[in-house]
C-alpha atoms as an extended CHARMM CRD file, in Angstrom:
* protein
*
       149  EXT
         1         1  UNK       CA              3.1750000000       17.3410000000       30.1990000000  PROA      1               0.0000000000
         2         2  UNK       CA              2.9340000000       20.8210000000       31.6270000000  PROA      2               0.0000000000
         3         3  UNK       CA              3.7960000000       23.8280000000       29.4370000000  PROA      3               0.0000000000
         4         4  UNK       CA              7.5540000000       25.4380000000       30.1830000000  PROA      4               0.0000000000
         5         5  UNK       CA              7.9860000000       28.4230000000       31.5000000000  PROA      5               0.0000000000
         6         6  UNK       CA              9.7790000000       30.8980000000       29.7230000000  PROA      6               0.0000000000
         7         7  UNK       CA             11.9530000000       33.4230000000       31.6040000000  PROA      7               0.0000000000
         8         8  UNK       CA             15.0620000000       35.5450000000       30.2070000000  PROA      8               0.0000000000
         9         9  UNK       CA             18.0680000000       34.6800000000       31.3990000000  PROA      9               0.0000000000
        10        10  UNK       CA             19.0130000000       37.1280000000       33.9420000000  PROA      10              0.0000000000
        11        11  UNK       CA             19.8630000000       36.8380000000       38.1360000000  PROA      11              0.0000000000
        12        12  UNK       CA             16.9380000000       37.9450000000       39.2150000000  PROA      12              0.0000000000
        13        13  UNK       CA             14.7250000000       35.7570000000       37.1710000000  PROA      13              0.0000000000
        14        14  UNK       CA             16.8580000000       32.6720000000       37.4430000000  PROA      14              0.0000000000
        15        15  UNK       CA             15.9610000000       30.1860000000       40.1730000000  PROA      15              0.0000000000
        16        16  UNK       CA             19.5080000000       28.4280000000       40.6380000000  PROA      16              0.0000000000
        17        17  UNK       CA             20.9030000000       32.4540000000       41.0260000000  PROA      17              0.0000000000
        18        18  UNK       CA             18.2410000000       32.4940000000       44.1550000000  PROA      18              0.0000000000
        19        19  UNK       CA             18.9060000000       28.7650000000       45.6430000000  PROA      19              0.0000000000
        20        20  UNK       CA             22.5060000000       29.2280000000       45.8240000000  PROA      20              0.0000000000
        21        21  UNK       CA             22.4670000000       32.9450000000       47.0640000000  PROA      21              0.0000000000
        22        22  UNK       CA             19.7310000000       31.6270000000       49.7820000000  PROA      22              0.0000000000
        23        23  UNK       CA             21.8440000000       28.4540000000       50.8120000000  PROA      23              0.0000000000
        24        24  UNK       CA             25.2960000000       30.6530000000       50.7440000000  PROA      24              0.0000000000
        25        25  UNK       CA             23.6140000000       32.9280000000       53.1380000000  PROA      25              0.0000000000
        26        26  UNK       CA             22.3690000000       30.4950000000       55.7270000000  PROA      26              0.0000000000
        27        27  UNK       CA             25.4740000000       28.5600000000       55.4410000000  PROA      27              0.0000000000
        28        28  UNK       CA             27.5360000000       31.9540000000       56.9920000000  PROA      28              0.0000000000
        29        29  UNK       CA             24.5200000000       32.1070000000       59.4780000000  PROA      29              0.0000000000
        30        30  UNK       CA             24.0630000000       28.9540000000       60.4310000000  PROA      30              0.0000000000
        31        31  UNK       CA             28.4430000000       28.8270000000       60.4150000000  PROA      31              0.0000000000
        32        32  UNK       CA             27.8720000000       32.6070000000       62.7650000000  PROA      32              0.0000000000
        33        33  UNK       CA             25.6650000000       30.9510000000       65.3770000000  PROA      33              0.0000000000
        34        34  UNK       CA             27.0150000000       26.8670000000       65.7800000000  PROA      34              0.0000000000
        35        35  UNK       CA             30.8220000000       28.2220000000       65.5050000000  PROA      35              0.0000000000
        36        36  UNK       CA             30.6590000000       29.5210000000       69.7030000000  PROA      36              0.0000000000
        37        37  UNK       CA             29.5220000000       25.5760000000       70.0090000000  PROA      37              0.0000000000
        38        38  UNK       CA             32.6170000000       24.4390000000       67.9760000000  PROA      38              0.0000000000
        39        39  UNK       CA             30.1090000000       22.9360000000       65.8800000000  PROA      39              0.0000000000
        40        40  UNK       CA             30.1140000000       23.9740000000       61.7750000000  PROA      40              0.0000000000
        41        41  UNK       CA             28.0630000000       23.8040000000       58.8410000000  PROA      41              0.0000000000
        42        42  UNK       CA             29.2320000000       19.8580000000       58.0910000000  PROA      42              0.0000000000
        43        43  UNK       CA             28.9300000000       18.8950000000       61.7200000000  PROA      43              0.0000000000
        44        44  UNK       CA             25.9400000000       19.9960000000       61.8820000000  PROA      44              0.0000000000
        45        45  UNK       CA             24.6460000000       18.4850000000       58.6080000000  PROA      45              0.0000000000
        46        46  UNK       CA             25.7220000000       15.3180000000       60.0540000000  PROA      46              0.0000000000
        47        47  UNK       CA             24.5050000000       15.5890000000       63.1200000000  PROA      47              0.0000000000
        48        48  UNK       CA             21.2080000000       16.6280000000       61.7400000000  PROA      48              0.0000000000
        49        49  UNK       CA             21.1310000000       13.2630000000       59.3290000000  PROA      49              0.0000000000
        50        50  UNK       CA             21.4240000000       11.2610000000       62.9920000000  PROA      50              0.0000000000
        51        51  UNK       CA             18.9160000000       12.8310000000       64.6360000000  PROA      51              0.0000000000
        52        52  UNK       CA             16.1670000000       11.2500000000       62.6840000000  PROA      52              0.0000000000
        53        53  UNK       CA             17.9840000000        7.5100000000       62.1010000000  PROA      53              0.0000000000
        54        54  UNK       CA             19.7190000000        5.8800000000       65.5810000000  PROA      54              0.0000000000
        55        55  UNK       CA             22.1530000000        4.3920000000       62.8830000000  PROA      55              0.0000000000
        56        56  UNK       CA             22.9780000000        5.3730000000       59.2930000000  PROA      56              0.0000000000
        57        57  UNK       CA             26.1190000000        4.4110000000       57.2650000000  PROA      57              0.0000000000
        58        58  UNK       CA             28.4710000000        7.3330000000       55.7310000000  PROA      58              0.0000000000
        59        59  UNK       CA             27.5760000000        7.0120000000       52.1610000000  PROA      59              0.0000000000
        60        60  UNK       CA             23.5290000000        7.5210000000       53.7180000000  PROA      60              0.0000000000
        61        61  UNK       CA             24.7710000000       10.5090000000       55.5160000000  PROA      61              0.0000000000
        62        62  UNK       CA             26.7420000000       11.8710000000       52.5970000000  PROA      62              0.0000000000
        63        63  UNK       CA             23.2310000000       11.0470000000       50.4660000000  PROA      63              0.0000000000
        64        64  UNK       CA             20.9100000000       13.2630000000       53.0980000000  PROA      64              0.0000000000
        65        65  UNK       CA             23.7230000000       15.6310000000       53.7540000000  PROA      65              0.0000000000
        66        66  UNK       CA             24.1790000000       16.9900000000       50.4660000000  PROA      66              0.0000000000
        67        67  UNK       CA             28.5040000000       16.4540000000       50.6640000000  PROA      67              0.0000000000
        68        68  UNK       CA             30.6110000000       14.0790000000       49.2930000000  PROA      68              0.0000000000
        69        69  UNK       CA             31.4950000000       10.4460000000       50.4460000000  PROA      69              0.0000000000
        70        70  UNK       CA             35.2860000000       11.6840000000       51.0950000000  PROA      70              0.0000000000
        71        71  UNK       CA             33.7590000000       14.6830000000       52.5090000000  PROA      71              0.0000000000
        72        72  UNK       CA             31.2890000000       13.0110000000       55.2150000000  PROA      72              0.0000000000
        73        73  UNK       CA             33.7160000000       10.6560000000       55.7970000000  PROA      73              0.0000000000
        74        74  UNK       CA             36.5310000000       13.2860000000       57.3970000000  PROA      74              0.0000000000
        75        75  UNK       CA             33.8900000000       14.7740000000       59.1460000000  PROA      75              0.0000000000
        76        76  UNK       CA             32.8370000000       11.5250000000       60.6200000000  PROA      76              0.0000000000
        77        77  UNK       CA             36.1670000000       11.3220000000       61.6150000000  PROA      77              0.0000000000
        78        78  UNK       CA             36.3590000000       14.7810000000       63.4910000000  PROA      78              0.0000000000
        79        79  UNK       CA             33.2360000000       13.9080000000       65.2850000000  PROA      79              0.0000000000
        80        80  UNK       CA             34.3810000000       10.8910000000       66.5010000000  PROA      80              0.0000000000
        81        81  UNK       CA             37.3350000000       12.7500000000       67.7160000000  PROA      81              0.0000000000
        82        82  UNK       CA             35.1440000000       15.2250000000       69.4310000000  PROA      82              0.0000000000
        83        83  UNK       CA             32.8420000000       12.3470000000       71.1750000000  PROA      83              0.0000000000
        84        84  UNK       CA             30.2380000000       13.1830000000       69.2940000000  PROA      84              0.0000000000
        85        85  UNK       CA             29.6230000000       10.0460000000       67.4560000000  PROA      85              0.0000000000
        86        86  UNK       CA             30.8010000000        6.0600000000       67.3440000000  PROA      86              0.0000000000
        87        87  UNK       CA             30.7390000000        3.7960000000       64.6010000000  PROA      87              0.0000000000
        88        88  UNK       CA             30.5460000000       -0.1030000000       64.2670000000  PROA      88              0.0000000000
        89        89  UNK       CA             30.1860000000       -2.5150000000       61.5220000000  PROA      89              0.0000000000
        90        90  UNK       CA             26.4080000000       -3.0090000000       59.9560000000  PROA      90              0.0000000000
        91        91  UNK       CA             25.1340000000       -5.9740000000       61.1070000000  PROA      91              0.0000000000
        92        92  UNK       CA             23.1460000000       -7.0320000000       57.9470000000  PROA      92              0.0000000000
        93        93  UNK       CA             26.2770000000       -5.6390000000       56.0500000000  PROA      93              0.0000000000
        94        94  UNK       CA             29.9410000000       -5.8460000000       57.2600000000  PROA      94              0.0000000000
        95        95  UNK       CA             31.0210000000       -3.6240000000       54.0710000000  PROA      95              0.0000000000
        96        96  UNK       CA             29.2750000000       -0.8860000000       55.8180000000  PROA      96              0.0000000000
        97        97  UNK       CA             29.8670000000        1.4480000000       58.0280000000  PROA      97              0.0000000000
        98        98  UNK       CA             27.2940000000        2.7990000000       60.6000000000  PROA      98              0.0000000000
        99        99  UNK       CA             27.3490000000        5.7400000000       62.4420000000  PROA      99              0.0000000000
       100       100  UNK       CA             25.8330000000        6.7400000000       65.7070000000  PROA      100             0.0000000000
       101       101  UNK       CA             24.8280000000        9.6890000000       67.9540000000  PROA      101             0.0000000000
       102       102  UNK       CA             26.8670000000        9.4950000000       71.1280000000  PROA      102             0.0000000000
       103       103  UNK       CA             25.0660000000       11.2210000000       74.1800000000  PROA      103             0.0000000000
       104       104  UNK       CA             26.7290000000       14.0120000000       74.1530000000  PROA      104             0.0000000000
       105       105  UNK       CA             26.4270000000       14.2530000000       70.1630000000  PROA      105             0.0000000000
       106       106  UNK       CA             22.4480000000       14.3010000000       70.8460000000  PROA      106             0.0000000000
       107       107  UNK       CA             23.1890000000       17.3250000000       72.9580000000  PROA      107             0.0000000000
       108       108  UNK       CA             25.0090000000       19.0580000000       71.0240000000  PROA      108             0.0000000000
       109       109  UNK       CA             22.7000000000       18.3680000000       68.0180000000  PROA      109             0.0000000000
       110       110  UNK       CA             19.6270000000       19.5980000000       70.4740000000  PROA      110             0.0000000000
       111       111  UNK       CA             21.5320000000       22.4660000000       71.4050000000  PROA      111             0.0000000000
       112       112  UNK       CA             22.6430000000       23.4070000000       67.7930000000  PROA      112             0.0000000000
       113       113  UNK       CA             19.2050000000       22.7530000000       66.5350000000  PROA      113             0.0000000000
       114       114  UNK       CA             17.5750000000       25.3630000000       68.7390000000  PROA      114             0.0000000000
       115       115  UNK       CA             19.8920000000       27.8130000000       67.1040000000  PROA      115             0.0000000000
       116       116  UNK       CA             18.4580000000       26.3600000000       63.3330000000  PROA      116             0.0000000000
       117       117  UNK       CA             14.9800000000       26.4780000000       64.3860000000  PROA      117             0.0000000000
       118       118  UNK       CA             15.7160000000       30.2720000000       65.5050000000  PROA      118             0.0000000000
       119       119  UNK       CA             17.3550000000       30.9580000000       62.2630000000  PROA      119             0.0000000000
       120       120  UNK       CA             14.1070000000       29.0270000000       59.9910000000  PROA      120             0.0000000000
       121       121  UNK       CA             11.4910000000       31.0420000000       62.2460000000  PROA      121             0.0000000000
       122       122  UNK       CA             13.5740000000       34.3930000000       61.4190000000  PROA      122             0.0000000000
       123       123  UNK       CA             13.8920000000       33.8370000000       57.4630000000  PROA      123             0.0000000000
       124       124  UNK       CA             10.9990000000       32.5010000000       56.8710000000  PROA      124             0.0000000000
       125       125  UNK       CA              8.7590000000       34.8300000000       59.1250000000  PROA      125             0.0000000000
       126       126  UNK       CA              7.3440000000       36.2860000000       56.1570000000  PROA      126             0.0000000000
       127       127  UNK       CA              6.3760000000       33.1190000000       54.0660000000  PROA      127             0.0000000000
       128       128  UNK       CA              2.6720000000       31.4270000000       54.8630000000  PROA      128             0.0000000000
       129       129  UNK       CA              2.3440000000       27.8990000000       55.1470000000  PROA      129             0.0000000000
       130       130  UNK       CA              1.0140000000       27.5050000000       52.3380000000  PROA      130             0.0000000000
       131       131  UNK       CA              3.9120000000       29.2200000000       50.4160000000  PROA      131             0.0000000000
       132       132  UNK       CA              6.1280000000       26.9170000000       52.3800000000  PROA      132             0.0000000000
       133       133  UNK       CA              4.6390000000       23.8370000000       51.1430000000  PROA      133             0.0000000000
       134       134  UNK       CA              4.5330000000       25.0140000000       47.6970000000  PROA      134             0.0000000000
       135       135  UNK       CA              7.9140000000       26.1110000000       47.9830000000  PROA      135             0.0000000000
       136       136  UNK       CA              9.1080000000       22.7580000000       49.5020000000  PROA      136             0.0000000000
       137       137  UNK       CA              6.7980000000       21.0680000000       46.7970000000  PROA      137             0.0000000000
       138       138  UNK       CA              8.5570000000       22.9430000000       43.7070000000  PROA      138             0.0000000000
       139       139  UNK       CA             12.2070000000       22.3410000000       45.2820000000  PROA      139             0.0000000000
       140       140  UNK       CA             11.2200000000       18.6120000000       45.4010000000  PROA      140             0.0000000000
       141       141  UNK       CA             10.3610000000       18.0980000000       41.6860000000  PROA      141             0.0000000000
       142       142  UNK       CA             13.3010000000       20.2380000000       40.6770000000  PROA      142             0.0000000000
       143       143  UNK       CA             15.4880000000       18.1740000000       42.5400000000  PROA      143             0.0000000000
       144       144  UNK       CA             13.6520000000       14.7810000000       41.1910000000  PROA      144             0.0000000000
       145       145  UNK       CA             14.0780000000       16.1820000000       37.8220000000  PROA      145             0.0000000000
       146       146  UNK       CA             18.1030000000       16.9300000000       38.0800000000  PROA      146             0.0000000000
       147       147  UNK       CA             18.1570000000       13.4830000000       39.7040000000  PROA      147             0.0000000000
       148       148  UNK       CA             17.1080000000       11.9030000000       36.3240000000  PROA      148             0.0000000000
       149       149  UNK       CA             20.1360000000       13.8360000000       34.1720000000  PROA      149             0.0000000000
């Protein structure tokens, strides 16, 4: 077991203060940039989730897209309403719900995405590689850690 690290409790030296400061900010960036595209910050996170999986059900996109079930599940719905995505029954599993990147929703993702890569490359033009897979690295065992509580 590795030794804790000790830090006093104060904003600057507290890593949740930085996480949530960093992922409020690129929230109204990312929000700034995809709203001219009628696209927001749960659209895209959706969006994003289908670009890597052709089909994924909504609790699977709520799971990847950090947001609730009822959450992911309205914005399902708007997307569908924009043509952005279908849905259809799971064939292994009629209980679930699959969802699916129209052709126009994989434009609008690619579109949208060039706008996130832009915003990555300009916040992170300062950090190495290597501090970006250590960064990534630490992230990944906080968030394996929480998992267990």
């Amino acid at each position: 077991m590795s030794a804790k690290i000790v830090t006093p409790h104060s904003k600057k030296t507290w890593p949740f203060y930085w996480i949530s400061r960093v992922d409020q900010r690129y929230v109204q960036v990312l929000e700034k940039r995809l709203k001219p595209m009628g696209i927001d910050a749960p659209r895209w996170r959706v969006l994003m989730s289908l670009s890597e999986d052709a089909y994924l059900s909504v609790s699977e996109i709520a799971e990847f897209s950090a947001m609730r079930l009822n959450t992911t599940t309205k914005v399902v719905q708007r997307l569908i309403a924009d043509g952005l995505v279908t849905t259809r029954v799971r064939p292994s599993d009629a209980r679930a719900t699959e969802v699916c990147l129209t052709p126009e929703g994989q434009r609008m993702g690619a579109l949208a995405l060039e706008e996130v890569l832009d915003i990555f490359d300009l916040a992170f033009r300062s950090v190495s590689n290597q501090e970006m897979e250590m960064l990534n690295s630490i992230l990944e065992k906080v968030f394996l850690q929480l998992k267990r509580m």
